[in-house]
One Martini backbone bead per residue (centre of mass of N, CA, C, O) as a GRO file, in nm:
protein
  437
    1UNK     BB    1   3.868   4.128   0.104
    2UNK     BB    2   3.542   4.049  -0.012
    3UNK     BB    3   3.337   3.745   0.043
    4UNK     BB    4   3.099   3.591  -0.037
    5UNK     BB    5   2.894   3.360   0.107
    6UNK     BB    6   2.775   3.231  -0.171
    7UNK     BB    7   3.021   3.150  -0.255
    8UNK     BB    8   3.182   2.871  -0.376
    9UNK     BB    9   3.414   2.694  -0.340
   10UNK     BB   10   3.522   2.690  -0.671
   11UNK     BB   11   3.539   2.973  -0.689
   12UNK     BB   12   3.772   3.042  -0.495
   13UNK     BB   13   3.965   2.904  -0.644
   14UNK     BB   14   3.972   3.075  -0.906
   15UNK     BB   15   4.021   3.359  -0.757
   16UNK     BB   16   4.313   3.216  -0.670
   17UNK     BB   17   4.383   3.217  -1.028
   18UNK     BB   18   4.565   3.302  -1.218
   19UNK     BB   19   4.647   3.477  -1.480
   20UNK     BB   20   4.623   3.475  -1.787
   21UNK     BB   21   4.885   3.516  -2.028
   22UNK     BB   22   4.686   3.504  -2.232
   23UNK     BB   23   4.488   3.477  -2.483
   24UNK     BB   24   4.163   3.330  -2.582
   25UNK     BB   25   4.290   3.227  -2.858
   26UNK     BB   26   4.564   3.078  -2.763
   27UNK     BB   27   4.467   2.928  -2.526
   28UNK     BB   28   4.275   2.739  -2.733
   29UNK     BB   29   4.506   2.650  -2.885
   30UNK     BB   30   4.607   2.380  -3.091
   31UNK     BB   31   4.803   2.154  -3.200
   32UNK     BB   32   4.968   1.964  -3.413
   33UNK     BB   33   4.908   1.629  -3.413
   34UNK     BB   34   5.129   1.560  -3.615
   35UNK     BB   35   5.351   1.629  -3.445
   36UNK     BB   36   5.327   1.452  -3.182
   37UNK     BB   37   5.393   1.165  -3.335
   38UNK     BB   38   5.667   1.228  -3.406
   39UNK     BB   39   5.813   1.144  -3.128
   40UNK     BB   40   5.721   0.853  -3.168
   41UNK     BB   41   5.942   0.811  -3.415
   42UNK     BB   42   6.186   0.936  -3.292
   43UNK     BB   43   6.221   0.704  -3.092
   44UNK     BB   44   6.244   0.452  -3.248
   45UNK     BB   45   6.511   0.520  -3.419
   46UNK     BB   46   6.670   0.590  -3.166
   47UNK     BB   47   6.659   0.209  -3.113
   48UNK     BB   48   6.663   0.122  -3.431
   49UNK     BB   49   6.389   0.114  -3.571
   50UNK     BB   50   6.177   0.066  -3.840
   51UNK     BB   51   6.038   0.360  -4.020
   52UNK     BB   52   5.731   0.431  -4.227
   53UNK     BB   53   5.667   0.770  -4.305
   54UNK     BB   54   5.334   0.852  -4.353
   55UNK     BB   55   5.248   1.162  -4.195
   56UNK     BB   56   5.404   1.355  -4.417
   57UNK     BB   57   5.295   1.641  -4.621
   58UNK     BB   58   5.559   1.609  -4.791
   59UNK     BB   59   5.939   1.623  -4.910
   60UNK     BB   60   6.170   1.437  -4.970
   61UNK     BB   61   6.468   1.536  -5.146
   62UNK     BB   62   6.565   1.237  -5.177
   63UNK     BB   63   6.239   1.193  -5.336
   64UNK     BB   64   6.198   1.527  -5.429
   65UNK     BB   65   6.277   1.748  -5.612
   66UNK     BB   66   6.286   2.017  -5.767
   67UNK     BB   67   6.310   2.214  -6.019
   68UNK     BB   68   6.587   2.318  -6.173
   69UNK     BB   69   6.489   2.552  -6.277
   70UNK     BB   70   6.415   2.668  -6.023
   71UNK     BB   71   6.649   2.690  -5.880
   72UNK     BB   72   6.857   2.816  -6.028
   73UNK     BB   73   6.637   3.103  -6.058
   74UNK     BB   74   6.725   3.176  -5.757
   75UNK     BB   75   6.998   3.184  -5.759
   76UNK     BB   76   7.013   3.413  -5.980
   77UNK     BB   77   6.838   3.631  -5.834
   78UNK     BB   78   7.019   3.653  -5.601
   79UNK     BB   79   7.284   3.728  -5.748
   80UNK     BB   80   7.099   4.005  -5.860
   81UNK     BB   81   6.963   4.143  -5.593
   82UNK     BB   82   6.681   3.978  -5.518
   83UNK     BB   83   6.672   4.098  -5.198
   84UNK     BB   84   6.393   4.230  -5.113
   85UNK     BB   85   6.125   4.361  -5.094
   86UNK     BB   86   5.782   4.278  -5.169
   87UNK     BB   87   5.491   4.332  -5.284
   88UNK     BB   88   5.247   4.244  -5.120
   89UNK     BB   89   5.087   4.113  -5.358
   90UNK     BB   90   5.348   4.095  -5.572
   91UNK     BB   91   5.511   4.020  -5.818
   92UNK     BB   92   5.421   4.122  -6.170
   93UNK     BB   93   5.548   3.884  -6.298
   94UNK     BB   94   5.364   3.666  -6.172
   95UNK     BB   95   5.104   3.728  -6.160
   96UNK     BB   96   5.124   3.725  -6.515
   97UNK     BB   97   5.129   3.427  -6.459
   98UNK     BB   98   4.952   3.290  -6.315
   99UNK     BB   99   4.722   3.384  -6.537
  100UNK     BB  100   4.813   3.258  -6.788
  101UNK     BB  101   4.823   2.942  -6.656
  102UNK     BB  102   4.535   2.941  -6.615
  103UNK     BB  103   4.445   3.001  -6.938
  104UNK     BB  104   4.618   2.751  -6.999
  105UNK     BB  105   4.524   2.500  -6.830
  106UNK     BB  106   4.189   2.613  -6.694
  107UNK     BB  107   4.031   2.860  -6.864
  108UNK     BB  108   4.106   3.093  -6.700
  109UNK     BB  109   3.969   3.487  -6.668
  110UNK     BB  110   4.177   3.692  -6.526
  111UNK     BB  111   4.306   3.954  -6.342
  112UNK     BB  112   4.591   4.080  -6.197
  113UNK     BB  113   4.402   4.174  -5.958
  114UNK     BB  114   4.337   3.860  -5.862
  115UNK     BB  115   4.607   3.859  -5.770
  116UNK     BB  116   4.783   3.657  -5.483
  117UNK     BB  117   5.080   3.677  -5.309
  118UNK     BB  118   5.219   3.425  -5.102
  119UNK     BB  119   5.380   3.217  -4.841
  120UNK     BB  120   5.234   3.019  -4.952
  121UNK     BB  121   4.896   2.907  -4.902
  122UNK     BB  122   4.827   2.968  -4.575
  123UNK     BB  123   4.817   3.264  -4.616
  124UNK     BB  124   4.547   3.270  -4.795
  125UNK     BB  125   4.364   3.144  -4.606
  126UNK     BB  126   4.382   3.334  -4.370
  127UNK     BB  127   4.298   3.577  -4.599
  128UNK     BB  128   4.024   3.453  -4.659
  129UNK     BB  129   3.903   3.451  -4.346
  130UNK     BB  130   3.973   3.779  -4.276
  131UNK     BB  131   3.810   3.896  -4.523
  132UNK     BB  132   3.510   3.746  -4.477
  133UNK     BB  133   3.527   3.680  -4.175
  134UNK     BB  134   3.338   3.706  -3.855
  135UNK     BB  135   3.300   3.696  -3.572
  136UNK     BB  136   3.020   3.456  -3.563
  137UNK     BB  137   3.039   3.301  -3.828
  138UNK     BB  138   2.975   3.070  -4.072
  139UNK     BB  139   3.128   2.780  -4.151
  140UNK     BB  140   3.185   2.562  -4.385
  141UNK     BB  141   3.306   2.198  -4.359
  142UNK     BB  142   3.461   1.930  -4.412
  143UNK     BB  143   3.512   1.577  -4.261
  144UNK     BB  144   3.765   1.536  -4.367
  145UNK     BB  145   3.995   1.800  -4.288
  146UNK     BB  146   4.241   2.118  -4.319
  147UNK     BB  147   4.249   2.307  -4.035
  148UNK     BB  148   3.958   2.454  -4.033
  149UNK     BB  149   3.917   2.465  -3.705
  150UNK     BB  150   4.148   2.630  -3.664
  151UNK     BB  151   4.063   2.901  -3.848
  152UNK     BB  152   3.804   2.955  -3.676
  153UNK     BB  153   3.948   3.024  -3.442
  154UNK     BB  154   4.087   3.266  -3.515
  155UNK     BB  155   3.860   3.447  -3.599
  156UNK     BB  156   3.594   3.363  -3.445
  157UNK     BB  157   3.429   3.120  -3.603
  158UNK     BB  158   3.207   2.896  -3.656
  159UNK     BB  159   3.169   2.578  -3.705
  160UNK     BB  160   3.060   2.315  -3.987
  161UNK     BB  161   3.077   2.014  -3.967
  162UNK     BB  162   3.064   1.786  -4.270
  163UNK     BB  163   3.034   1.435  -4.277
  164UNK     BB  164   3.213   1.204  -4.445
  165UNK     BB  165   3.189   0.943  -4.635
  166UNK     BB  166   3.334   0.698  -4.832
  167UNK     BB  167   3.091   0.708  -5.048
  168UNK     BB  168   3.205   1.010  -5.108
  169UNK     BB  169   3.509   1.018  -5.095
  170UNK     BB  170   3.489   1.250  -4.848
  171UNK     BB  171   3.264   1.414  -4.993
  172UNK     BB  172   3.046   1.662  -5.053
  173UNK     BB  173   2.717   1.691  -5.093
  174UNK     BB  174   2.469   1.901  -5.174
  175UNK     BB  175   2.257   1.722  -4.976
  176UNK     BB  176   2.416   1.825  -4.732
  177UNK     BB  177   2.471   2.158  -4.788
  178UNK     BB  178   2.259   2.318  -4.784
  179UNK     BB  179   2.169   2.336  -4.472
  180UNK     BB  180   2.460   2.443  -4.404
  181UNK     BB  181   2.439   2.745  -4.597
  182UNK     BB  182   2.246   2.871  -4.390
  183UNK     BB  183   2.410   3.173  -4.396
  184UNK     BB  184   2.656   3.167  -4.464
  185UNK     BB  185   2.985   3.243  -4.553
  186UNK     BB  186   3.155   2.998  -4.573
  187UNK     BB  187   3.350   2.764  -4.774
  188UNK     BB  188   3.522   2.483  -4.773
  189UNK     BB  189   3.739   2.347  -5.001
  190UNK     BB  190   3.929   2.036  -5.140
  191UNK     BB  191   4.092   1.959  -5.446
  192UNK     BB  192   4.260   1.768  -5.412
  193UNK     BB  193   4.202   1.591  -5.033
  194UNK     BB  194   4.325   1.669  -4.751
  195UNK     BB  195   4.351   1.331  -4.635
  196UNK     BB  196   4.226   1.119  -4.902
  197UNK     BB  197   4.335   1.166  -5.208
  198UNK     BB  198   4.052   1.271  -5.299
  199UNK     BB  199   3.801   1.350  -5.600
  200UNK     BB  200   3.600   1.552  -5.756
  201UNK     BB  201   3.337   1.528  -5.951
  202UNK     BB  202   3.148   1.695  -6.150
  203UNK     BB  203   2.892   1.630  -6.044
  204UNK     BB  204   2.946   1.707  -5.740
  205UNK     BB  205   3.003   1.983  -5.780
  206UNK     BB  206   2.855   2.091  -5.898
  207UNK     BB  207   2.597   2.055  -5.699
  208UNK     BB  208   2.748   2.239  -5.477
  209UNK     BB  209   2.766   2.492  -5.686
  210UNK     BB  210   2.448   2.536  -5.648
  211UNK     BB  211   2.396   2.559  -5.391
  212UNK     BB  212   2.562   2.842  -5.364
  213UNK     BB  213   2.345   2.981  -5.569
  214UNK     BB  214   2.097   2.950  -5.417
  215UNK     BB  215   2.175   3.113  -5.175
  216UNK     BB  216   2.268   3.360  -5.276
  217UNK     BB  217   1.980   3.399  -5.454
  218UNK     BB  218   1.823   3.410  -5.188
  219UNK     BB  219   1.910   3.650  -5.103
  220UNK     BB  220   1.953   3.978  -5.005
  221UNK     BB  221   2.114   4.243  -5.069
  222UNK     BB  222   2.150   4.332  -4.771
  223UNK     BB  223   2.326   4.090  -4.782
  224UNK     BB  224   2.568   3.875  -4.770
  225UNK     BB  225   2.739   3.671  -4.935
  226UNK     BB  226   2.876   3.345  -5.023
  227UNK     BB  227   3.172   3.165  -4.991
  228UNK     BB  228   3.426   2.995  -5.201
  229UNK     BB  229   3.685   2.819  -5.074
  230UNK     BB  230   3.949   2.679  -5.317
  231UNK     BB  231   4.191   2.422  -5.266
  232UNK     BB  232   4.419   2.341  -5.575
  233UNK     BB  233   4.719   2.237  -5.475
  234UNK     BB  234   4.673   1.925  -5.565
  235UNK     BB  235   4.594   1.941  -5.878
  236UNK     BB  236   4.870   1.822  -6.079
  237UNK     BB  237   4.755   1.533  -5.862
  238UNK     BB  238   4.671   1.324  -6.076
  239UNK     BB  239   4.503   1.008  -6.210
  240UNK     BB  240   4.460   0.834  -6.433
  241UNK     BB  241   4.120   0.921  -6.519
  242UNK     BB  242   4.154   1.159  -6.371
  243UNK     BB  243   4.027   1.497  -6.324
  244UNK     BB  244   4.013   1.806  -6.250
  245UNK     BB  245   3.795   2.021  -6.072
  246UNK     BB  246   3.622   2.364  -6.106
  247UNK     BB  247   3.408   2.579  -6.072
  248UNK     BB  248   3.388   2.779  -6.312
  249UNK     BB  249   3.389   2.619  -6.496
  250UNK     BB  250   3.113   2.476  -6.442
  251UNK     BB  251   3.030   2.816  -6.321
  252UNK     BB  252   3.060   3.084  -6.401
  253UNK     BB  253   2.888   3.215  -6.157
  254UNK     BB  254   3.126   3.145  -5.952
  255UNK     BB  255   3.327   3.376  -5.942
  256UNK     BB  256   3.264   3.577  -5.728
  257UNK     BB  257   3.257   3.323  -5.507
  258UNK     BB  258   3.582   3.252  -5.561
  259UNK     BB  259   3.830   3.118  -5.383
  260UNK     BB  260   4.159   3.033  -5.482
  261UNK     BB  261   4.424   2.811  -5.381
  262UNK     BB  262   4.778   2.801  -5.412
  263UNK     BB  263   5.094   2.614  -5.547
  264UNK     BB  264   5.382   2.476  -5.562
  265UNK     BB  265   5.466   2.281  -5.317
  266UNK     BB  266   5.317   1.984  -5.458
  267UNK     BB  267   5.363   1.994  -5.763
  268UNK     BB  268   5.684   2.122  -5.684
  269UNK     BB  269   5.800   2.024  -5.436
  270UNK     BB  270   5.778   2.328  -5.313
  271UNK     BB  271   5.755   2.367  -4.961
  272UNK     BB  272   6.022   2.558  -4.862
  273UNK     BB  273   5.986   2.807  -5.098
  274UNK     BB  274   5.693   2.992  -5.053
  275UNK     BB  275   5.487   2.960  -5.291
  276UNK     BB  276   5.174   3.145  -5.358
  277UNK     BB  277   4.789   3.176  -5.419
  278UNK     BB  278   4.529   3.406  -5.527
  279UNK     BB  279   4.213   3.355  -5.716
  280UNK     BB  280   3.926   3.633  -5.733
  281UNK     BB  281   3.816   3.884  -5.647
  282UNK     BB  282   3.919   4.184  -5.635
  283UNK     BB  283   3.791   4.319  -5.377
  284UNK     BB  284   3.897   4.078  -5.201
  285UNK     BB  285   4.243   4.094  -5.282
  286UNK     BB  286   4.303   4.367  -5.196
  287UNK     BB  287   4.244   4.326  -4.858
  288UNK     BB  288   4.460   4.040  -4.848
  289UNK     BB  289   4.672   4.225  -4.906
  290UNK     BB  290   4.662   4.396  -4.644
  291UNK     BB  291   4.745   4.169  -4.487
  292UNK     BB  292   4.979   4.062  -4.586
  293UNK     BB  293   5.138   4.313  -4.505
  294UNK     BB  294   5.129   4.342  -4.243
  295UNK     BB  295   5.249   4.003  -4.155
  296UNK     BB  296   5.452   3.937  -4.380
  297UNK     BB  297   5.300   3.749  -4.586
  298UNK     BB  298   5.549   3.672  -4.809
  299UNK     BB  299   5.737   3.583  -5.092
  300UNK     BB  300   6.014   3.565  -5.187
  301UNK     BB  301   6.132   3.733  -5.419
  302UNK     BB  302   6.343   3.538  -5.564
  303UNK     BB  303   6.109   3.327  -5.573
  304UNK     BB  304   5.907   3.448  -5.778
  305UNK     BB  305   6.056   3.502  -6.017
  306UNK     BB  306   6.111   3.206  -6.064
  307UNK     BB  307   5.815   3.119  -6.077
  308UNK     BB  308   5.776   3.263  -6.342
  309UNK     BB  309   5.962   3.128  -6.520
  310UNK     BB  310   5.828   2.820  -6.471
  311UNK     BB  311   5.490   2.896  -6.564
  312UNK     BB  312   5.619   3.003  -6.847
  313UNK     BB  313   5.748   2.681  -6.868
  314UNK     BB  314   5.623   2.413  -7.007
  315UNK     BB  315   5.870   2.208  -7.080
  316UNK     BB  316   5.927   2.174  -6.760
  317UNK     BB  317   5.698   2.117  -6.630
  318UNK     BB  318   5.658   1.822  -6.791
  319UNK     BB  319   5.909   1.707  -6.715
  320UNK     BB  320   5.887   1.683  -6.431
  321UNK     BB  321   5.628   1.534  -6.428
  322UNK     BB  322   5.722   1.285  -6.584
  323UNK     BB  323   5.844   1.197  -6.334
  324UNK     BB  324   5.702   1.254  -6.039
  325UNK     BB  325   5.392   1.147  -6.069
  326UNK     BB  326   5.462   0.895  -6.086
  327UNK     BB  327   5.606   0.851  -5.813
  328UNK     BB  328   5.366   0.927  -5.636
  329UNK     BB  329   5.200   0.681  -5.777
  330UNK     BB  330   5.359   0.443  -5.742
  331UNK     BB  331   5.337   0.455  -5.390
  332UNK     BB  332   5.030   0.435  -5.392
  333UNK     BB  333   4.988   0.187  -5.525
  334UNK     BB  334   5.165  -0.016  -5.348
  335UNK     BB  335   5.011   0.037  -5.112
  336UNK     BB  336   4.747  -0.048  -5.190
  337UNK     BB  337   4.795  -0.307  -5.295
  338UNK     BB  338   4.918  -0.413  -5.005
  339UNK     BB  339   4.624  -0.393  -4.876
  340UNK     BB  340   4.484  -0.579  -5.085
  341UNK     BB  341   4.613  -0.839  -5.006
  342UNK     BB  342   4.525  -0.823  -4.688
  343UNK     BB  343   4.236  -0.871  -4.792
  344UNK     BB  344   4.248  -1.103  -4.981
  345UNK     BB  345   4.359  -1.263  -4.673
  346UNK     BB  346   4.149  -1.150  -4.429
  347UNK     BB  347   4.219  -0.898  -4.331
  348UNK     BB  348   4.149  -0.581  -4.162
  349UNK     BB  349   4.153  -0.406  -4.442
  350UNK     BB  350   4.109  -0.071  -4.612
  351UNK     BB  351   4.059   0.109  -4.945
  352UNK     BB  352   4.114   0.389  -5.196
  353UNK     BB  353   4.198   0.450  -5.433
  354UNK     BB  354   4.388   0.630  -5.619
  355UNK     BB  355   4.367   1.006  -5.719
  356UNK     BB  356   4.505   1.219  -5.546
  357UNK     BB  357   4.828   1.356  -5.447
  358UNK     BB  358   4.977   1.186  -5.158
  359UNK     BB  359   4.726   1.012  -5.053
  360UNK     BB  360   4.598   0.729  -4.842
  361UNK     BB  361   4.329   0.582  -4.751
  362UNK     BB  362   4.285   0.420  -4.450
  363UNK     BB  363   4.164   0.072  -4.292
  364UNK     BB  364   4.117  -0.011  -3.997
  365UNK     BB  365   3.895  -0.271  -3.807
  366UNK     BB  366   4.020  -0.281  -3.495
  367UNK     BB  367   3.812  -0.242  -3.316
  368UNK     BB  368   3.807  -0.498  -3.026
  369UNK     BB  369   4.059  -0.579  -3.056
  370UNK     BB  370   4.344  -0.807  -2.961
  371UNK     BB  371   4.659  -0.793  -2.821
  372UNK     BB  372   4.906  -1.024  -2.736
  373UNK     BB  373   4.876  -0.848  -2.443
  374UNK     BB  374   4.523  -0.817  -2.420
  375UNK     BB  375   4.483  -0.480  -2.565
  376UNK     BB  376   4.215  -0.336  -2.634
  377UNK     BB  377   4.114  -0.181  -2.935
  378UNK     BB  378   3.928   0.139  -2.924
  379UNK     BB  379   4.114   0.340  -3.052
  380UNK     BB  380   4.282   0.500  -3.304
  381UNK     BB  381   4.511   0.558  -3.158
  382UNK     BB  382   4.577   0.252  -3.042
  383UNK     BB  383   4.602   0.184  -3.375
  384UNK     BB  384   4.890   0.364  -3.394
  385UNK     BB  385   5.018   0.263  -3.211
  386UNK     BB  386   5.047   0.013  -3.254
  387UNK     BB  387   5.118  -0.032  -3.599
  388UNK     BB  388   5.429   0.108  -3.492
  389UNK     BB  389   5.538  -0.094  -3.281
  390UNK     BB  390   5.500  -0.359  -3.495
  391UNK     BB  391   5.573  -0.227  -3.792
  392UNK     BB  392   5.670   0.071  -3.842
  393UNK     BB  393   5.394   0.246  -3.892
  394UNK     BB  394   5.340   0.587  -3.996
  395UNK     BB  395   5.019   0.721  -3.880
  396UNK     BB  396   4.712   0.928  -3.938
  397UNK     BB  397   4.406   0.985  -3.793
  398UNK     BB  398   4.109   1.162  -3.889
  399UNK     BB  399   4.112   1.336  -3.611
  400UNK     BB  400   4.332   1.570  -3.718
  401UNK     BB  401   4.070   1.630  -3.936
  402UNK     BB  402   3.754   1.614  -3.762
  403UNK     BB  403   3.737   1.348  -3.680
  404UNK     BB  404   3.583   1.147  -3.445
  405UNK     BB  405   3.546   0.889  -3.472
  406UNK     BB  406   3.632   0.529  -3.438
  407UNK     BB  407   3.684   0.394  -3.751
  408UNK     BB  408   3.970   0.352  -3.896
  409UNK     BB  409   4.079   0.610  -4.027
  410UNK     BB  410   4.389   0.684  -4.241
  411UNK     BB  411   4.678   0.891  -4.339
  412UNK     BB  412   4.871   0.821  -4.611
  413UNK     BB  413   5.214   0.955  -4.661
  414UNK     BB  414   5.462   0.924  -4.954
  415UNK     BB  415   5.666   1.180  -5.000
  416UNK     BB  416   5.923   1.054  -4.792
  417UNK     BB  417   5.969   0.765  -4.943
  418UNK     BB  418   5.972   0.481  -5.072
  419UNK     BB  419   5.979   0.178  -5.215
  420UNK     BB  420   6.151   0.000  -5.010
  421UNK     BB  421   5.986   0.091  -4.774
  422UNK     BB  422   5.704  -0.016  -4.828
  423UNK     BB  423   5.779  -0.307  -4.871
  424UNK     BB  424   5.944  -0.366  -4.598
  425UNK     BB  425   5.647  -0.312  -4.430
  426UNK     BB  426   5.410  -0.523  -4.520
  427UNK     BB  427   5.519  -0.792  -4.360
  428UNK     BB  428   5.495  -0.647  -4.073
  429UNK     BB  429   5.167  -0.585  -4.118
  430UNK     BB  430   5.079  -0.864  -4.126
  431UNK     BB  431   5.206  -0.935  -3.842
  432UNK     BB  432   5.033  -0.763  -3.691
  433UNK     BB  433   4.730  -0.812  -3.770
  434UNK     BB  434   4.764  -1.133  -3.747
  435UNK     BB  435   4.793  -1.122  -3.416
  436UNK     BB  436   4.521  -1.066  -3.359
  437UNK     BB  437   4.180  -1.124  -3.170
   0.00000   0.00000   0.00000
């Protein structure tokens, strides 16, 4: 091999480095943040020490059983022999519930064409960028959110993270949106959104649905439309006051352009049971529905069956949601109510009253400051392990979710948790906060 007398020092190092074994699509994939926090859980309790796990966006079924309807009706149909392939699509019956659901809850009148059963609400979400979006494609997502950094990743589309702040409970709004909508093909966007618990308000969705209708009708005939993904998949996980809202039912025009993606998974604990859905324009599902097919993301036939059993009767569901919906509403108050007293005796912490999902936003603003063993706590990362190794907190920080800042801003998840644990750490956590200096 004859080597060229220009190639620097640096260059022929590199030509002596083996060829990667991986696809570079793989080789840059990052790995779930939230998995790296679990060991540092894991070591912890195998030592024997107490510890709140905050970080997991799941169910603990210790706190959070499945509806006894649903579970029977899975058992039902699994011993009645329906356990074969379904259709890519979805099984009929399920369809034309998720329709039903939708008319009698939501007010939206689709075609049972325009629905597509998935196994999880995640198969939906990626088959709504593999069906709109080509690589070099802009799509435009807030930050913090679930995942999107993601999913650019893997379509091999440019990534537009627009960074939104407490003032506007880290949703996006429209005069955020115009100009990073320009050209773009995809909008992702979710509420109630994790990782904040916070949901848009009328007023601002609207304002952002108006965005997206306005770019579309700037565009030429010959030029694509750009679409927006609404992830809704914890609606029927609200608050107080607090009301669901979604893009159509605002905006009647944005129907074409609105994929819903939604599932069973957070209304009704049922995370391990794998049934989602996408709610959309025809040609746009026809298409996801090919794609989900080929990769074999359907959700088992026995769990569809039951899941239109369950959507299909109201009074099971409204008596589920009448126990489960207090029960993550108490542990989001506790959390919060817990933050608020430490703050108004001068602690250094701040919260966003719950809305929404699983969720609450915390704010630690303790960087700079130092821990008694004269530790400067400079990022996230170092008060995510300080106030777990001090108080047994186990919190994800917002870096996890596209935030770049150390700005002090972690998600603290529910599910998982009881109220004796929640209590049990707040006077850890207060002596924690209070030992900084």
């Amino acid at each position: 091999m004859i080597i060229d007398d220009n190639v620097e020092t640096n260059d022929l190092e590199l030509l002596s480095e083996p060829a990667s074994r991986l696809s570079a699509m793989a080789d840059g994939l990052i790995g779930s943040e939230i998995l790296k926090i679990a060991s540092d859980i894991r070591g912890l309790v195998a030592a024997g020490h107490s510890v709140c796990n905050l970080t997991v966006g799941d169910f603990s079924p210790a706190q959070f059983r499945i509806p006894m309807e649903l579970e029977d009706a899975i058992v039902e149909r699994i011993r009645a022999g329906e356990t074969n392939y379904p259709p890519s699509d979805g099984v009929a019956p399920l369809r034309r519930a998720v329709v039903e659901f939708y008319q009698r809850r939501l007010g939206l009148c689709y075609p049972v064409e325009s629905v597509l059963v998935t196994g999880g609400s995640r198969p939906g979400i990626y088959a709504a960028y593999r069906a709109v979006v080509d690589a070099g494609d802009r799509v435009v997502y807030p930050v913090p959110s679930w995942n999107n950094n993601h999913y650019c990743h893997l379509v091999g589309a440019v990534g537009v993270p627009v960074t939104c702040s407490s003032s506007s409970n880290f949703l996006p709004t429209g005069k955020q949106l115009r100009e990073a909508l320009r050209g773009a093909r995809l909008l992702a966007l979710n509420s109630p959104l994790n990782p904040t618990g916070t949901a848009f308000t009328p007023e601002q969705l609207a304002d952002v649905c108006d965005a997206v209708l306005e770019e579309n009708a700037r565009r030429l005939p010959h030029e694509r439309p750009l679409y927006l993904m609404y992830d809704q998949v914890y609606w029927m996980l609200t608050f107080g006051d607090v009301s669901h809202v979604n893009p159509v039912t605002l905006r009647p025009a944005m129907q074409p352009f609105t994929i819903f993606v939604d599932g069973i998974s957070k209304a009704f604990a049922a995370t391990g049971v794998r049934v989602g859905w996408t709610v959309g324009p025809e040609d746009i599902t026809h298409r996801m529905a090919s794609f989900i097919g080929h990769v074999g993301a359907w959700a088992p036939r026995a769990e569809q069956l039951a899941t239109a059993t369950l959507l299909a009767d109201d009074s099971a569901m409204d008596q589920f949601h009448a126990t489960m919906r207090p029960g993550v509403e108490t542990r989001l108050q506790a959390l919060f109510d817990g933050m608020e007293s430490l703050r108004s005796d001068g602690l250094p912490v701040q919260a966003i009253a719950p809305m929404g999902a699983i969720y609450l936003s915390v704010r630690f603003p303790i960087n700079g400051m130092q821990t008694p063993d004269e530790t400067t706590l400079a990022t996230n990362e170092q008060i995510r392990h300080y106030l777990l190794q001090e108080s047994g907190i186990a919190i994800v920080p917002f870096q996890a979710f596209g935030m770049v800042e150390d700005s002090g801003w972690f998600r603290l998840s529910v599910g998982a948790v009881s109220i004796q644990e929640i209590a049990a750490m707040l006077p850890r956590l207060r002596q924690a906060l209070a030992a900084l200096r």
